[in-house]
Every structure is written in C-alpha cells, then in structure tokens.
N, C-alpha and C positions, 0 to 999 in steps of 0.2 A: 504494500500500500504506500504512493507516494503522499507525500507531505508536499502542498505550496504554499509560499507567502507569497502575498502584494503588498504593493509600496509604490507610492505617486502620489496619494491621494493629499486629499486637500480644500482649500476653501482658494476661489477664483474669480473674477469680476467676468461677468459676461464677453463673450468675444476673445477669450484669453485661451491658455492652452495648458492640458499635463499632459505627461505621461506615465502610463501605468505597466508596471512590468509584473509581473508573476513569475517565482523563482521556483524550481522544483528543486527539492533535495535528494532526488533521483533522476535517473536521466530518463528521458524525453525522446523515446524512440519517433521515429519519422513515422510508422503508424496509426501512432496516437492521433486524438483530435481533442485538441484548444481551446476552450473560446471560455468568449467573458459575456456574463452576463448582467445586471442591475435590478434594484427593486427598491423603486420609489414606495416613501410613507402612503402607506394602503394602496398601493397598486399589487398587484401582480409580477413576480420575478419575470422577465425576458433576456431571450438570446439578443449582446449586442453585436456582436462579431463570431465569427469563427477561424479556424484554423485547421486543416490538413494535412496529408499527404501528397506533394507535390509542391507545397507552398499553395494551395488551392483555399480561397477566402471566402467568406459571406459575411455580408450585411445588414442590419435592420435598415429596412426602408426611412427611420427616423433619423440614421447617421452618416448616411451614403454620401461621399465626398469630402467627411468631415471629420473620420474616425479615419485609423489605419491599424491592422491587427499584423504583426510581423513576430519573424518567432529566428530567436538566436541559439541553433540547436547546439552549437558548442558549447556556451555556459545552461542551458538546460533553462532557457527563459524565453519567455512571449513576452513582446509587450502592445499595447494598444496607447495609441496617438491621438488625443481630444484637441482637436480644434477647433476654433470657431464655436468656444460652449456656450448654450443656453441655460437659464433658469429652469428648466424640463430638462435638462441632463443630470439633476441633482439626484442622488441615490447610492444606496450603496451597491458598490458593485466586485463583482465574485469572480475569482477565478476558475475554471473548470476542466481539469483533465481526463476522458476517457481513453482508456489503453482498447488498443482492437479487438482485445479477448474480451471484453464486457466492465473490469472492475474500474470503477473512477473516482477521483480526489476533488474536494473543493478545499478553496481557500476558506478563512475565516472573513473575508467581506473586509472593501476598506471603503473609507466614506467620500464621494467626490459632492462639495456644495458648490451650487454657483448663484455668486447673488446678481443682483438687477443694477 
C-alpha cells in the first residue's frame, strides 16, 4: 500500500496561480493512474484531472486550459498547475493513486482557498 503527501496548497487572490504536487513514498509504476481530485464545503468530491499511461491526461470540463496535471516518474510525483484561479476553485483537494491491479492510495487532502 502506497503512502502520498500533497503540498502547494494555500490561500491565493483570484487570477493567481499554485502548484500542487503529490509525493508517493513508493514508486509510481507507468501503469498506474493519477489524478487529483477536490470537494468543495457541501458539494460533492470530483475528478479534476487525471493521469496515465503514456503521459495520457483528462480534464474536468471546469479546468480545461487552466489546470495542467504532469507527472515526474523519477522522483515518484505528479503535480497539477492552477492557473488562472477562481473563487469556485476553492476546496480541498486529494490526491489519488490506483495501481493496474485494483488496490489504491489517497492523500490526506490539502486545502487550496481563493479569495475574490
């Protein structure tokens, strides 16, 4: 069972930018798949990106253009690129590794706020 942390997070002015990485303490075979997701106070958790095999990406239709999910398989880390934040970017968000065989790791959640 891998372990991951995240780290970026933070409090940001609208229009501003982070970035958030996800460290695994195991390595990150090229099978696996990635991604990060978020859950705003009383919404619903959602897929915000993803990550594959092949470097193959996906995006929520809310981030497209404005997120970027890229993954550094030598140090065993993903990170996802916030630009351009809105107020509706504000939540916490999770990092998410499933191995090809089925078992998978979440991060403990870190908190991205953006004020107006």
């Amino acid at each position: 069972q891998v372990k991951l942390v995240e780290s970026g997070g933070g409090l940001v002015q609208a229009g501003g930018s982070l970035r958030l990485s996800c460290g695994a303490l195991e390595i990150i075979f090229s099978t696996d798949v990635v991604g990060w997701y978020r859950q705003a106070a009383g919404k619903q958790r959602e897929l915000v990106a993803d990550i594959r095999s092949g470097g193959r990406t996906n995006y929520a239709d809310s981030v497209k253009g404005r997120f970027t999910i890229s993954r550094d398989n030598a140090r065993n880390t993903v990170h996802l690129q916030m630009n351009s934040l809105k107020p509706e970017d504000t939540a916490v968000y999770y990092c998410n590794l499933a191995r090809s065989w089925g078992p998978q790791a979440w991060g403990q959640g870190i908190q991205v706020t953006v004020s107006s």
